[in-house]
N, CA, C and O atoms as CSV, one atom per row, in Angstrom:
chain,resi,resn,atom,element,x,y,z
A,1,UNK,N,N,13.099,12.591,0.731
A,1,UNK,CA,C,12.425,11.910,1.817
A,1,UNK,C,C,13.479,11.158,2.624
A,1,UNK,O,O,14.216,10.248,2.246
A,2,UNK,N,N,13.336,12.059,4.473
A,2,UNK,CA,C,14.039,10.649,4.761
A,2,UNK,C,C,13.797,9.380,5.334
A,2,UNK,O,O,12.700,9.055,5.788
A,3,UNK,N,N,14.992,8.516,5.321
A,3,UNK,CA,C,14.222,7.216,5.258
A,3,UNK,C,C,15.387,6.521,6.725
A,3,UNK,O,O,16.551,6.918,6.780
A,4,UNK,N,N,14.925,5.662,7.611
A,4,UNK,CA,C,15.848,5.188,8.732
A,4,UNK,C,C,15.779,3.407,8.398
A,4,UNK,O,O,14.750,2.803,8.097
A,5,UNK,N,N,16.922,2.904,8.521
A,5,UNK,CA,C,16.523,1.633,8.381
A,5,UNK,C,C,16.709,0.673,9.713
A,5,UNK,O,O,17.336,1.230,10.613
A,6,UNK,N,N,16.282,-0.645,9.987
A,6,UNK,CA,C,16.539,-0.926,10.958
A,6,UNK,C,C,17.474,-2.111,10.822
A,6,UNK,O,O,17.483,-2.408,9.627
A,7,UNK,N,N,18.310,-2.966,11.550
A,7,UNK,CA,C,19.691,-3.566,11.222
A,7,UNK,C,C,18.832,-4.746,10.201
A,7,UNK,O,O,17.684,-5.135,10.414
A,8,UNK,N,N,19.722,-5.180,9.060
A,8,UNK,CA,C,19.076,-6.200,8.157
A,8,UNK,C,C,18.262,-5.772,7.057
A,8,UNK,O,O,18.254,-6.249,5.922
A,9,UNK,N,N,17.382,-4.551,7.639
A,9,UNK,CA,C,16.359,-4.188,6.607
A,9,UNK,C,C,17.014,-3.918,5.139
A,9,UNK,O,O,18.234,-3.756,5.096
A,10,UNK,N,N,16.306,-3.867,4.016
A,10,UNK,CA,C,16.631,-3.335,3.003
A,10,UNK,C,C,16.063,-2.247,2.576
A,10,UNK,O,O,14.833,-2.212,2.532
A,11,UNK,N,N,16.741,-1.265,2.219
A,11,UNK,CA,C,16.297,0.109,1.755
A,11,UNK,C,C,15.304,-0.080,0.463
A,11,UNK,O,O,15.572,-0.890,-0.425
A,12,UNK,N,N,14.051,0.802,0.445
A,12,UNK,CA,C,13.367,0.497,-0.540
A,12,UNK,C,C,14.295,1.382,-1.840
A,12,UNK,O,O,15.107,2.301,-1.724
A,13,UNK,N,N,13.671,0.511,-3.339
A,13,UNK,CA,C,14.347,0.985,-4.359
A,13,UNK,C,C,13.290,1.746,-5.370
A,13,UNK,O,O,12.387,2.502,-5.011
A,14,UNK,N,N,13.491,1.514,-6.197
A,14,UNK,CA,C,13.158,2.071,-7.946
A,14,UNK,C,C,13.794,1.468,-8.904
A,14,UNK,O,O,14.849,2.018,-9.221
A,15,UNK,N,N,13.409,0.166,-9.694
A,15,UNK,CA,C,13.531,-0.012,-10.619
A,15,UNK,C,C,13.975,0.822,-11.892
A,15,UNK,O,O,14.942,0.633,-12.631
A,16,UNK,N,N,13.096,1.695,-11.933
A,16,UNK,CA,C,13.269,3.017,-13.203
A,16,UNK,C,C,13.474,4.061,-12.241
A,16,UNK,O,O,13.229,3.850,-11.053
A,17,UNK,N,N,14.019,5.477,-12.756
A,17,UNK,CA,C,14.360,6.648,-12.009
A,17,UNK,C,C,12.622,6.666,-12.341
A,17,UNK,O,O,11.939,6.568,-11.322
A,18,UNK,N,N,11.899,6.774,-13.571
A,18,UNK,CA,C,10.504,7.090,-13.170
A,18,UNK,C,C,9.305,6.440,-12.546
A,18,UNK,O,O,8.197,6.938,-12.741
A,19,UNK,N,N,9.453,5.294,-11.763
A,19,UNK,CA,C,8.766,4.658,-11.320
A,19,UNK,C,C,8.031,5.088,-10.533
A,19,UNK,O,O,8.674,5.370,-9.522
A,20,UNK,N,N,6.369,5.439,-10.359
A,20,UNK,CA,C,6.060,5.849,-9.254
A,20,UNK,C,C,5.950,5.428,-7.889
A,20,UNK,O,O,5.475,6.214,-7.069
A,21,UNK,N,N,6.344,4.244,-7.530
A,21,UNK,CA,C,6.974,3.394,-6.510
A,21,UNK,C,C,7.974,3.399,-5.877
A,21,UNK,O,O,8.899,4.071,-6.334
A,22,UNK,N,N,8.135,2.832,-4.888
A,22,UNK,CA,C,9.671,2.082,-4.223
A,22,UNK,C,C,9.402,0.829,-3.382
A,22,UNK,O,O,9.147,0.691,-2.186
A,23,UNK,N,N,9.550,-0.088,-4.445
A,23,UNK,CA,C,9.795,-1.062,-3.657
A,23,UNK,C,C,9.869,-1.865,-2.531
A,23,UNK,O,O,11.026,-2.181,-2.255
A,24,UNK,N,N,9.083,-2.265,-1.850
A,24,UNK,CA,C,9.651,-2.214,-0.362
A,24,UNK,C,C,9.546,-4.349,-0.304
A,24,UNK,O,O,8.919,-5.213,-0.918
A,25,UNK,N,N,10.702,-4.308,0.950
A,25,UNK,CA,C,11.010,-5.977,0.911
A,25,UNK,C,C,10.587,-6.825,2.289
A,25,UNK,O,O,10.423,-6.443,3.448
A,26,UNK,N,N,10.500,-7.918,1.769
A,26,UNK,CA,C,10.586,-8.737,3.397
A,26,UNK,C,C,11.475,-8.851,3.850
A,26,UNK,O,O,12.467,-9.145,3.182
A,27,UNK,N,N,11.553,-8.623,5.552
A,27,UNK,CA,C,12.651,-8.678,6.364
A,27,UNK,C,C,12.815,-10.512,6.624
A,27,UNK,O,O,13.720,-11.191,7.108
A,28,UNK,N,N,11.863,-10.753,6.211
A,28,UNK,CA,C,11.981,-12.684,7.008
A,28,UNK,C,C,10.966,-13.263,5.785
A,28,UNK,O,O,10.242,-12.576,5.064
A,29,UNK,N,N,11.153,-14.951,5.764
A,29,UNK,CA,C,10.811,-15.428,4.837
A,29,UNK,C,C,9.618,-15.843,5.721
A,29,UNK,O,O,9.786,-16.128,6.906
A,30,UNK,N,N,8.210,-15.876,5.024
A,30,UNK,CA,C,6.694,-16.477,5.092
A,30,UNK,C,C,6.607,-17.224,4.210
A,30,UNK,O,O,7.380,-17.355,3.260
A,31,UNK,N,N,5.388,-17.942,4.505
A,31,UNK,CA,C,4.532,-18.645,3.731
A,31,UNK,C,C,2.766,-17.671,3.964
A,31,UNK,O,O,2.260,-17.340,5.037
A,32,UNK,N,N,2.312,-17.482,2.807
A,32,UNK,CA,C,1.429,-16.845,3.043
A,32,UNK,C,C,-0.014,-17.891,2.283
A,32,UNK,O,O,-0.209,-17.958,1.069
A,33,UNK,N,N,-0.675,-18.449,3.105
A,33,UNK,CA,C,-1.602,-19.624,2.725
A,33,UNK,C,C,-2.811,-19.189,1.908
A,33,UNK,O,O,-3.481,-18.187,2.157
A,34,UNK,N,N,-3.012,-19.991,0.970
A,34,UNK,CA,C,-4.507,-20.058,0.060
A,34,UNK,C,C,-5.407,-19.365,0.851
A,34,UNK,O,O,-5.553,-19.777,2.002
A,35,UNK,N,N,-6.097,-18.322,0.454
A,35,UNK,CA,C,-7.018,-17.442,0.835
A,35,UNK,C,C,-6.596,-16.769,2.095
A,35,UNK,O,O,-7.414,-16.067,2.690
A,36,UNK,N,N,-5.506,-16.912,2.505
A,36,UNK,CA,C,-5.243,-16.397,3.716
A,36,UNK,C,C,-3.742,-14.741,3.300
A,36,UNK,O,O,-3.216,-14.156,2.354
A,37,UNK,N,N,-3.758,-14.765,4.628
A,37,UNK,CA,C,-2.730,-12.964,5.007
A,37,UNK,C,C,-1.971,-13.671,5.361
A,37,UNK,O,O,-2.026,-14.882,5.576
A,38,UNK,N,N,-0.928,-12.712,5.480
A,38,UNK,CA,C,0.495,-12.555,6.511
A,38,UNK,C,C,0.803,-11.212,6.448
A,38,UNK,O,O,0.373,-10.389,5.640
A,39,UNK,N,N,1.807,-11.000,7.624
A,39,UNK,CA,C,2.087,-9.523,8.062
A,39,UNK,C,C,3.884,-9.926,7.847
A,39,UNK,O,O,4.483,-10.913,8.273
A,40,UNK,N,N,4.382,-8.833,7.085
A,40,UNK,CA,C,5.732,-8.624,6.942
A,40,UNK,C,C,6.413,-7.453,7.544
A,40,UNK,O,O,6.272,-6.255,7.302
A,41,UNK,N,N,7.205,-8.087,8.406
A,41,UNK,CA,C,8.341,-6.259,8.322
A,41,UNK,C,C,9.094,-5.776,7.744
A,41,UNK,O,O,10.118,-6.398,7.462
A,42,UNK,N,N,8.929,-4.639,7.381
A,42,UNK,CA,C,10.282,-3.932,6.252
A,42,UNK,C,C,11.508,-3.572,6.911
A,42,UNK,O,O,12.501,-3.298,6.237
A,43,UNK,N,N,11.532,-3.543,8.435
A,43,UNK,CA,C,12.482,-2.422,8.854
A,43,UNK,C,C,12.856,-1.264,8.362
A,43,UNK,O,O,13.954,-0.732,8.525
A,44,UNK,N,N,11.689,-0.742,7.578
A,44,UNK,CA,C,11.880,0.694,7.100
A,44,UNK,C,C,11.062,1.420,7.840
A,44,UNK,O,O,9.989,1.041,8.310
A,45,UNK,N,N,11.794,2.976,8.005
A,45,UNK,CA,C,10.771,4.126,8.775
A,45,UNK,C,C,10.845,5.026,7.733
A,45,UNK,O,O,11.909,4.941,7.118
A,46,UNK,N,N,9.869,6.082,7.218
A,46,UNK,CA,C,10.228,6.682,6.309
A,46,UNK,C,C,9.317,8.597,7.023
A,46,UNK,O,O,8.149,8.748,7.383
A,47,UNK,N,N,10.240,9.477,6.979
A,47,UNK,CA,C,9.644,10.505,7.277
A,47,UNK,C,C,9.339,11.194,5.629
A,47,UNK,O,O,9.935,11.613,4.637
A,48,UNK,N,N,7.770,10.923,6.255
A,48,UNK,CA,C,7.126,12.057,4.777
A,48,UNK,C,C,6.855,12.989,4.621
A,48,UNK,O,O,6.323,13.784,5.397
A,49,UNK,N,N,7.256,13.140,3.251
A,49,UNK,CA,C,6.810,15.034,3.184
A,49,UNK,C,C,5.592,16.010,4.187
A,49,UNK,O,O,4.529,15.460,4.477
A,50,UNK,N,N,5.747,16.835,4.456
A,50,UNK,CA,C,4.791,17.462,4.470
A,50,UNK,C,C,3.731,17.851,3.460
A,50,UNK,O,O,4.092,18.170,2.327
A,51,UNK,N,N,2.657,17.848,3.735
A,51,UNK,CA,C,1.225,17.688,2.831
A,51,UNK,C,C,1.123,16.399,1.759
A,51,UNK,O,O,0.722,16.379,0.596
A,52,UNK,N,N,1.653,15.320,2.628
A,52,UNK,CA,C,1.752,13.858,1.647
A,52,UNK,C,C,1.424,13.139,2.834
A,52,UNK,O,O,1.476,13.388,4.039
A,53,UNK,N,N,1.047,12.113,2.088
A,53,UNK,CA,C,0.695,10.838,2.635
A,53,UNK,C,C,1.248,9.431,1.709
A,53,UNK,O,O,1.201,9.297,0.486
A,54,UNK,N,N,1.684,8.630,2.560
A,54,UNK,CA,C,2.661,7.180,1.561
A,54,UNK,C,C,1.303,5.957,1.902
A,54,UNK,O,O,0.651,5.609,2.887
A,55,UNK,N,N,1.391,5.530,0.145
A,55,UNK,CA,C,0.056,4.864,-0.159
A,55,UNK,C,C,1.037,3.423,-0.455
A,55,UNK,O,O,1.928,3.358,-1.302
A,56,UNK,N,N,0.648,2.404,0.402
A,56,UNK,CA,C,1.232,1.041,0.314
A,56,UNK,C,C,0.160,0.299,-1.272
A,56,UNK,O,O,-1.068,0.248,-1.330
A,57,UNK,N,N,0.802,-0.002,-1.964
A,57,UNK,CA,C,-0.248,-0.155,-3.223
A,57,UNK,C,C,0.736,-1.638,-3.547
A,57,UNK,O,O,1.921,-1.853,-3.294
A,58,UNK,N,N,-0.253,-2.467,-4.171
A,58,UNK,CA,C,0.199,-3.884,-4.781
A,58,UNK,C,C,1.126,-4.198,-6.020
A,58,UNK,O,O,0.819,-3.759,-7.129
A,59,UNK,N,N,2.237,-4.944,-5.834
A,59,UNK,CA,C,3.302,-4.919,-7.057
A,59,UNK,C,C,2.376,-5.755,-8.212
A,59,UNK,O,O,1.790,-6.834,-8.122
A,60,UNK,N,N,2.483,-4.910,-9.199
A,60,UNK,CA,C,1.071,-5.859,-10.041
A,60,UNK,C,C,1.683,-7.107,-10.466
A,60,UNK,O,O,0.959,-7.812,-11.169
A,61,UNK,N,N,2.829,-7.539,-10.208
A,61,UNK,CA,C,3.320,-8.995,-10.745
A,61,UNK,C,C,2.990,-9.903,-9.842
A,61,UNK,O,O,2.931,-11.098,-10.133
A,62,UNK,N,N,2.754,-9.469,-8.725
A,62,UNK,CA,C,2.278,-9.988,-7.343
A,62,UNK,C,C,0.823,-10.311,-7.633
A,62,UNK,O,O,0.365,-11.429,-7.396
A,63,UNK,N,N,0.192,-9.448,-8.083
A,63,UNK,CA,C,-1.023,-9.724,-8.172
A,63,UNK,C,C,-1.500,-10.668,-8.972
A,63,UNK,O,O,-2.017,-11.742,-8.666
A,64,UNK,N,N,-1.156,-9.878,-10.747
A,64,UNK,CA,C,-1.465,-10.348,-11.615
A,64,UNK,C,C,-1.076,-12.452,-11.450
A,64,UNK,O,O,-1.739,-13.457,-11.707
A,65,UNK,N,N,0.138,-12.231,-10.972
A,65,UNK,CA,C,0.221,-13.805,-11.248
A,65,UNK,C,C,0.351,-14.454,-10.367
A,65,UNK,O,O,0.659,-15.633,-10.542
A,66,UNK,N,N,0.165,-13.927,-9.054
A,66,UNK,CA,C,0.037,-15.031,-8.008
A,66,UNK,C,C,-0.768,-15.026,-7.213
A,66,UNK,O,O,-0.753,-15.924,-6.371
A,67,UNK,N,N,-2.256,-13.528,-7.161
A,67,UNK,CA,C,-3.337,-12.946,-6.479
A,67,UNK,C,C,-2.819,-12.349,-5.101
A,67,UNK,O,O,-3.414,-12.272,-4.026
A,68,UNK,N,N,-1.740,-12.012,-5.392
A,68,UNK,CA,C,-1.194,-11.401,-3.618
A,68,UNK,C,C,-1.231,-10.101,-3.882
A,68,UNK,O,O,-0.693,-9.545,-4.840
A,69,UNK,N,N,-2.123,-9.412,-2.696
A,69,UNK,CA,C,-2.431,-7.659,-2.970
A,69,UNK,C,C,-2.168,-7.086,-1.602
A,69,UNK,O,O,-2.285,-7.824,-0.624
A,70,UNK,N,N,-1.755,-5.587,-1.435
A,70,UNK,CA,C,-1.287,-5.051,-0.548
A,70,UNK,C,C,-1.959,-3.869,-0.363
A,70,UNK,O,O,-2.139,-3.311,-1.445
A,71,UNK,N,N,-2.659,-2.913,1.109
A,71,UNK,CA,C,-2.851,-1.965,0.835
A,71,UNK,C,C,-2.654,-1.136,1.819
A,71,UNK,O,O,-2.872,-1.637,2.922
A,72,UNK,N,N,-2.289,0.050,1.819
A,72,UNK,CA,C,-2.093,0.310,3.393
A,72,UNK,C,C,-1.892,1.960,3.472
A,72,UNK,O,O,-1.324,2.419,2.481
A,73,UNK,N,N,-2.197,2.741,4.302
A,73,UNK,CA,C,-2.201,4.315,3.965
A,73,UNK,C,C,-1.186,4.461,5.361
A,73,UNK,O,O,-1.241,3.654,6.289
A,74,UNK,N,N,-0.353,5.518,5.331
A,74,UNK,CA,C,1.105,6.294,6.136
A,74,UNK,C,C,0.646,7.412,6.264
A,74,UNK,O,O,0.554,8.081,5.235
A,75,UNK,N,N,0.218,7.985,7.506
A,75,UNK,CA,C,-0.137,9.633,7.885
A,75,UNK,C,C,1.684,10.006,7.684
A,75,UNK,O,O,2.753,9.397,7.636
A,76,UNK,N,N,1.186,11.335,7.617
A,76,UNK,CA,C,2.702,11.921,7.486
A,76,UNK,C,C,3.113,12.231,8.890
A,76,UNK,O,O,4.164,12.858,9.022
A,77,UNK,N,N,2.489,11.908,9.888
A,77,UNK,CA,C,3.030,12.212,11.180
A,77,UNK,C,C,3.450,10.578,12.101
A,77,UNK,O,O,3.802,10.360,13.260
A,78,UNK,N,N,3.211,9.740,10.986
A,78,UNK,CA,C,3.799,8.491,11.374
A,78,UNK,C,C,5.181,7.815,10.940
A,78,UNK,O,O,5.556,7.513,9.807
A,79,UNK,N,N,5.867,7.655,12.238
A,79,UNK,CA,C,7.420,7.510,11.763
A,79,UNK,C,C,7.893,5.723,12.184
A,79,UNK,O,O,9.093,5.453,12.203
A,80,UNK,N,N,7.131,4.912,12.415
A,80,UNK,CA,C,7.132,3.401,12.954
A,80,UNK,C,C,7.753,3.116,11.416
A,80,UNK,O,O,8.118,3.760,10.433
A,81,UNK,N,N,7.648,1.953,11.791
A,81,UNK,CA,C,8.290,0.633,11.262
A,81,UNK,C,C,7.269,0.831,9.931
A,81,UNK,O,O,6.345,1.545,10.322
A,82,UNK,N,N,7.077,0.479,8.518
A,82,UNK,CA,C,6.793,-0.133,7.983
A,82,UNK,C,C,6.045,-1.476,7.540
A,82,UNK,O,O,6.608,-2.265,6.782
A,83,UNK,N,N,4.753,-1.713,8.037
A,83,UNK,CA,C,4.061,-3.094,8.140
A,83,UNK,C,C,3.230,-3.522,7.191
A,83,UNK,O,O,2.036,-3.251,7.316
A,84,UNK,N,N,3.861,-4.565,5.618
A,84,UNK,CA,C,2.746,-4.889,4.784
A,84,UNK,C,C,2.486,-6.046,5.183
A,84,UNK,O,O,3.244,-6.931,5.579
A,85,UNK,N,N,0.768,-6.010,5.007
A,85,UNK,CA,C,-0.110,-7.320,5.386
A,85,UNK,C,C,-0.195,-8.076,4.029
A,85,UNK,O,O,-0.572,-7.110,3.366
A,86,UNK,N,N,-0.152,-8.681,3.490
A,86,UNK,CA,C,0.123,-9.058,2.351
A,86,UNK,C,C,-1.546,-10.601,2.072
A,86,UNK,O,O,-1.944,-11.485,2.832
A,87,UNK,N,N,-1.871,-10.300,1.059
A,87,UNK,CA,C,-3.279,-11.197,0.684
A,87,UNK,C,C,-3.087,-11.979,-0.366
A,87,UNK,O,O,-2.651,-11.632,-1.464
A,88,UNK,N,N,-3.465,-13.204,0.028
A,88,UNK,CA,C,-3.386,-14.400,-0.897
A,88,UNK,C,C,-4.727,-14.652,-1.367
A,88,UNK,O,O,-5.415,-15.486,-0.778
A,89,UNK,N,N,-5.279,-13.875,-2.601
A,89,UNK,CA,C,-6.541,-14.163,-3.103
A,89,UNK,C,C,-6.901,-15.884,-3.728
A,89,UNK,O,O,-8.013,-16.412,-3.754
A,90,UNK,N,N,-5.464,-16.546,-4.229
A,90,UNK,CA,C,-5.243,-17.192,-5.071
A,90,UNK,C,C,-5.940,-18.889,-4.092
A,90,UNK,O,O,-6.426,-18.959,-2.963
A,91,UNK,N,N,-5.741,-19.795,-4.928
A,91,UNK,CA,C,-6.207,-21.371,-4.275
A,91,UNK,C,C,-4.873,-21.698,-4.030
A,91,UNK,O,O,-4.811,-22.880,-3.691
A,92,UNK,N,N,-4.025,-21.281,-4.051
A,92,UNK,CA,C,-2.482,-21.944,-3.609
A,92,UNK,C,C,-1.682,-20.841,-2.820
A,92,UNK,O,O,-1.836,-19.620,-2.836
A,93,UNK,N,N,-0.851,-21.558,-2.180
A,93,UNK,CA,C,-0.239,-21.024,-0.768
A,93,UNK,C,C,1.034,-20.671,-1.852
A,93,UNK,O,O,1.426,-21.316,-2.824
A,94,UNK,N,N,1.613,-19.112,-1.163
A,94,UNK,CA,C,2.554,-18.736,-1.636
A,94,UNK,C,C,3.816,-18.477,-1.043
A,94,UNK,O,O,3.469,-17.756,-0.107
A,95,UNK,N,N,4.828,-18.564,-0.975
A,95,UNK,CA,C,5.969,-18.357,-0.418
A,95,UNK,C,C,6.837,-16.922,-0.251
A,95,UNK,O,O,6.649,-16.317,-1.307
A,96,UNK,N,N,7.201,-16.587,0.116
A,96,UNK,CA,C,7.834,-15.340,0.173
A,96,UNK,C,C,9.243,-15.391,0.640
A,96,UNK,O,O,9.088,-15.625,1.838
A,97,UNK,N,N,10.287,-15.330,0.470
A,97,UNK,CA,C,11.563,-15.298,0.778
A,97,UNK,C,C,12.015,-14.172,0.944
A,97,UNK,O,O,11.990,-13.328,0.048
A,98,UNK,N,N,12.743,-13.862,2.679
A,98,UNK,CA,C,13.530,-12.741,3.064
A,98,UNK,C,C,14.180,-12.053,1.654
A,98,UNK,O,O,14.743,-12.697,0.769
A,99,UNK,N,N,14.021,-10.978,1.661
A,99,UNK,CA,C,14.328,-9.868,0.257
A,99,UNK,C,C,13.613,-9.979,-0.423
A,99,UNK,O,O,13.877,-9.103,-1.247
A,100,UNK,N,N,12.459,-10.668,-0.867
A,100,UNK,CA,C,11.746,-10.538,-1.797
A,100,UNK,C,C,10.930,-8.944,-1.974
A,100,UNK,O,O,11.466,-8.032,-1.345
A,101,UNK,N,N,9.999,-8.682,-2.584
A,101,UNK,CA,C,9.743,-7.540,-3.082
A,101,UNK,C,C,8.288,-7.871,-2.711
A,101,UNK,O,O,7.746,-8.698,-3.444
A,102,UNK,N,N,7.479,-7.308,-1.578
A,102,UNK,CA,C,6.104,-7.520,-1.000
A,102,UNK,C,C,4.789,-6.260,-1.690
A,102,UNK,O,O,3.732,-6.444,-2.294
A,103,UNK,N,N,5.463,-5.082,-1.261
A,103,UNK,CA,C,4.680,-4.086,-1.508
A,103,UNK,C,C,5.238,-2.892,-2.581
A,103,UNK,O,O,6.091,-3.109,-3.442
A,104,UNK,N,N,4.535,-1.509,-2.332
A,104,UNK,CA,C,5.525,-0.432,-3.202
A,104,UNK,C,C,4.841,0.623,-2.345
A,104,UNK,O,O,3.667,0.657,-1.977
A,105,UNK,N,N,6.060,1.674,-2.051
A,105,UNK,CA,C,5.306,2.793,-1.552
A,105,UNK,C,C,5.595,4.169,-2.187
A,105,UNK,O,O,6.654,4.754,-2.415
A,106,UNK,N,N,4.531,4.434,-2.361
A,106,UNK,CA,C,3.812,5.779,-3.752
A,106,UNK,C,C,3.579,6.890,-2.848
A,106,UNK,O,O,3.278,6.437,-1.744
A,107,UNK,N,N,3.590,7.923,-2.858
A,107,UNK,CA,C,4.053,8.987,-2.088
A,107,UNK,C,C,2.784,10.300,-2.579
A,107,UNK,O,O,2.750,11.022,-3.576
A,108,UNK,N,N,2.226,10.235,-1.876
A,108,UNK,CA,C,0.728,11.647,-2.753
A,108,UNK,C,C,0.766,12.443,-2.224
A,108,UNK,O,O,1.608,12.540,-1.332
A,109,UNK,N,N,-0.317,13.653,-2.545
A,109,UNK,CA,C,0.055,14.789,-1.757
A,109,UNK,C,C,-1.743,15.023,-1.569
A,109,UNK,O,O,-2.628,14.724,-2.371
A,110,UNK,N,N,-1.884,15.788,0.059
A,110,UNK,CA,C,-2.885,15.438,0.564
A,110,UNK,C,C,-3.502,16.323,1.086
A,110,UNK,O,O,-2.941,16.839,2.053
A,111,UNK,N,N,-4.741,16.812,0.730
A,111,UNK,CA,C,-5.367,18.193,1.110
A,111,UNK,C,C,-6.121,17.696,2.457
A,111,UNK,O,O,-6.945,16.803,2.654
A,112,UNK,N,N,-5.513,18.621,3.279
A,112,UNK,CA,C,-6.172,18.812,4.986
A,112,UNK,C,C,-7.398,19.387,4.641
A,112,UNK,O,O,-7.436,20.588,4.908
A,113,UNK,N,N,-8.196,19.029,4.244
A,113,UNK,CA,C,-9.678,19.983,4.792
A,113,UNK,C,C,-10.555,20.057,6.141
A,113,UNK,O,O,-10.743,19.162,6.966
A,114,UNK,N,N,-10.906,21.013,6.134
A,114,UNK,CA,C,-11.275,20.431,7.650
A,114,UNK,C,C,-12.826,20.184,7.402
A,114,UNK,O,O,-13.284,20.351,6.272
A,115,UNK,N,N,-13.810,19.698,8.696
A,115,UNK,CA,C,-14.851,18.602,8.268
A,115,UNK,C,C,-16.043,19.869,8.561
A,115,UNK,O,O,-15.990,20.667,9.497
A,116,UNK,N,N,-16.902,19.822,7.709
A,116,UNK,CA,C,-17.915,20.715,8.236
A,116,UNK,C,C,-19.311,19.914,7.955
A,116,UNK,O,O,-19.699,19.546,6.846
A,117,UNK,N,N,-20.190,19.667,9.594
A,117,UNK,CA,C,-21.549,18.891,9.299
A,117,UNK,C,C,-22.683,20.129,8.845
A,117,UNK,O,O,-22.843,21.287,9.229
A,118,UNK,N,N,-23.411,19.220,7.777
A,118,UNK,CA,C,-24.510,19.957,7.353
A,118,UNK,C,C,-25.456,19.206,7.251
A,118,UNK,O,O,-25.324,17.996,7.440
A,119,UNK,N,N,-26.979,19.945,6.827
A,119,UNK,CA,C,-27.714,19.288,6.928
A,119,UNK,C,C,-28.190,18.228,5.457
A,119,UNK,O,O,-28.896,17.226,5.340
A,120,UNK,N,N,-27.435,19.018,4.559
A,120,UNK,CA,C,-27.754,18.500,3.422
A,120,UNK,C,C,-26.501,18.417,2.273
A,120,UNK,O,O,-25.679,19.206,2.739
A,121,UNK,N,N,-26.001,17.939,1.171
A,121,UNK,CA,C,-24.705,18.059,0.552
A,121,UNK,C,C,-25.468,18.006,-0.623
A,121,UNK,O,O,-26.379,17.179,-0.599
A,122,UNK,N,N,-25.319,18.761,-1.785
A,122,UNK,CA,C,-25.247,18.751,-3.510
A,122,UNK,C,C,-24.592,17.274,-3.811
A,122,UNK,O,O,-23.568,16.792,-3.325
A,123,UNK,N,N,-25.339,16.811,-4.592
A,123,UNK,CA,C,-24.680,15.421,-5.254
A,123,UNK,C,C,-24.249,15.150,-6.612
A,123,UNK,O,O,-23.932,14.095,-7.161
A,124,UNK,N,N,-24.330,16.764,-7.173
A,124,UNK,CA,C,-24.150,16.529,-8.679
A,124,UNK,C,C,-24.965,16.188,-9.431
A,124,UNK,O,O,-26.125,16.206,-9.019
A,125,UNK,N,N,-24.672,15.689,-10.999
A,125,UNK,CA,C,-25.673,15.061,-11.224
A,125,UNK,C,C,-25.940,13.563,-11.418
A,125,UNK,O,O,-26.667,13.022,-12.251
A,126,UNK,N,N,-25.070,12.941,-10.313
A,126,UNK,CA,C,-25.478,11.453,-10.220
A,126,UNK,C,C,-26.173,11.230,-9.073
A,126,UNK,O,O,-26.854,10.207,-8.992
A,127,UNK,N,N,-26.115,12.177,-7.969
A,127,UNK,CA,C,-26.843,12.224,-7.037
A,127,UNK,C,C,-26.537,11.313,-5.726
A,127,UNK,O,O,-25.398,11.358,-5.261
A,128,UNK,N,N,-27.337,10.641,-5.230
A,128,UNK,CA,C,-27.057,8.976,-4.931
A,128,UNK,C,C,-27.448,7.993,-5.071
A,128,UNK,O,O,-28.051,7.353,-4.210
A,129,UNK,N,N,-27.185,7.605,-6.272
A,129,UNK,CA,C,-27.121,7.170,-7.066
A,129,UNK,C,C,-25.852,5.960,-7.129
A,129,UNK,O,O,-24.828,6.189,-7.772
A,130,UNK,N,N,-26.068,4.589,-6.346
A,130,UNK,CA,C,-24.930,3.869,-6.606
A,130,UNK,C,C,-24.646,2.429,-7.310
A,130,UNK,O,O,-25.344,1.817,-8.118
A,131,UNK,N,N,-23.837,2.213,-6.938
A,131,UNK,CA,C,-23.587,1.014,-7.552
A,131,UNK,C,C,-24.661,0.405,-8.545
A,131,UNK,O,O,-25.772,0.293,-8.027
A,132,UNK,N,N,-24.548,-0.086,-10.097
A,132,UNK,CA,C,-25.093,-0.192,-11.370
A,132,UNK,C,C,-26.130,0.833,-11.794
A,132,UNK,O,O,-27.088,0.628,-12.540
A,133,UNK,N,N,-25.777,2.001,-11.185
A,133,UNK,CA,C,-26.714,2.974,-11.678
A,133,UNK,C,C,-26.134,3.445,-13.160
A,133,UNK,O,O,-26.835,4.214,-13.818
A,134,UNK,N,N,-25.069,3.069,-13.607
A,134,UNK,CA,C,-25.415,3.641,-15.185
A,134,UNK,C,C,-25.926,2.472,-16.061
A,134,UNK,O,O,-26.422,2.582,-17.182
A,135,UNK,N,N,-25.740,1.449,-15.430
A,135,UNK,CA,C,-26.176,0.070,-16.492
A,135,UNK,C,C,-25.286,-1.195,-16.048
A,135,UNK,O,O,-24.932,-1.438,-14.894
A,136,UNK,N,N,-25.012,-1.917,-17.143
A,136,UNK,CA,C,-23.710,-2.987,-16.750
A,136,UNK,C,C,-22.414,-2.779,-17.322
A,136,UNK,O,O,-21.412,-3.026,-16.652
A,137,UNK,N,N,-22.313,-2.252,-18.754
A,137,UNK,CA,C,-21.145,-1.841,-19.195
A,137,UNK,C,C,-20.377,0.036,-18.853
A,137,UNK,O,O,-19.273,0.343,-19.302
């Protein structure tokens, strides 16, 4: 995959060669407030595979211990900048410092189907059938 950076940015990494991630960082330091967002730039552009799509997904240390979650989907025909919005679920305001480690981007592969309207769709056998339809556990 290639990847363009812009002056300052940091190239996303991998911790482990098997990580299904890469890392991606803040270009500038935030404060991201109790129940509130902020928007970070990576200065990364990344050209993706063909028949993939790059899935911005939450660093779970981020989450797990400070409630900050990330989410964000990359058509493969999009070559911009890199933009995680970053969420402060938590009661306390969090900090973020230029280089820190915001998001991760996971790389899938993505079936084009094309859309066909009908009048009716098979539902299996859950049907529609949603939310607590099997019980509580």
């Amino acid at each position: 995959m290639k990847i363009k950076l812009d002056p300052g940015a940091i190239a996303p990494t991998r911790a482990h060669e098997t990580d299904a991630g890469l890392d991606l960082y803040a270009r500038d330091g935030c404060i991201v407030e109790a129940k509130g967002d902020a928007i970070f730039h990576t200065g990364v552009h990344v050209q993706i595979p063909h028949g993939c799509a790059g899935l911005l997904v939450s660093k779970s240390g981020l989450n797990v211990r400070y409630g900050n979650t990330s989410t964000g989907l990359i058509d493969e025909g999009y070559s911009g900048e890199i933009t995680v919005k970053l969420y402060n679920h938590s009661g306390r305001d969090y900090e973020v410092k230029a280089g820190d480690k915001i998001s991760q981007l996971v790389i899938i592969p993505v079936k084009y189907e094309p859309v066909e309207i009908v009048d009716e769709i098979g539902g299996g056998e859950r049907g529609d059938a949603g939310f607590g339809s099997t019980g509580r556990s």
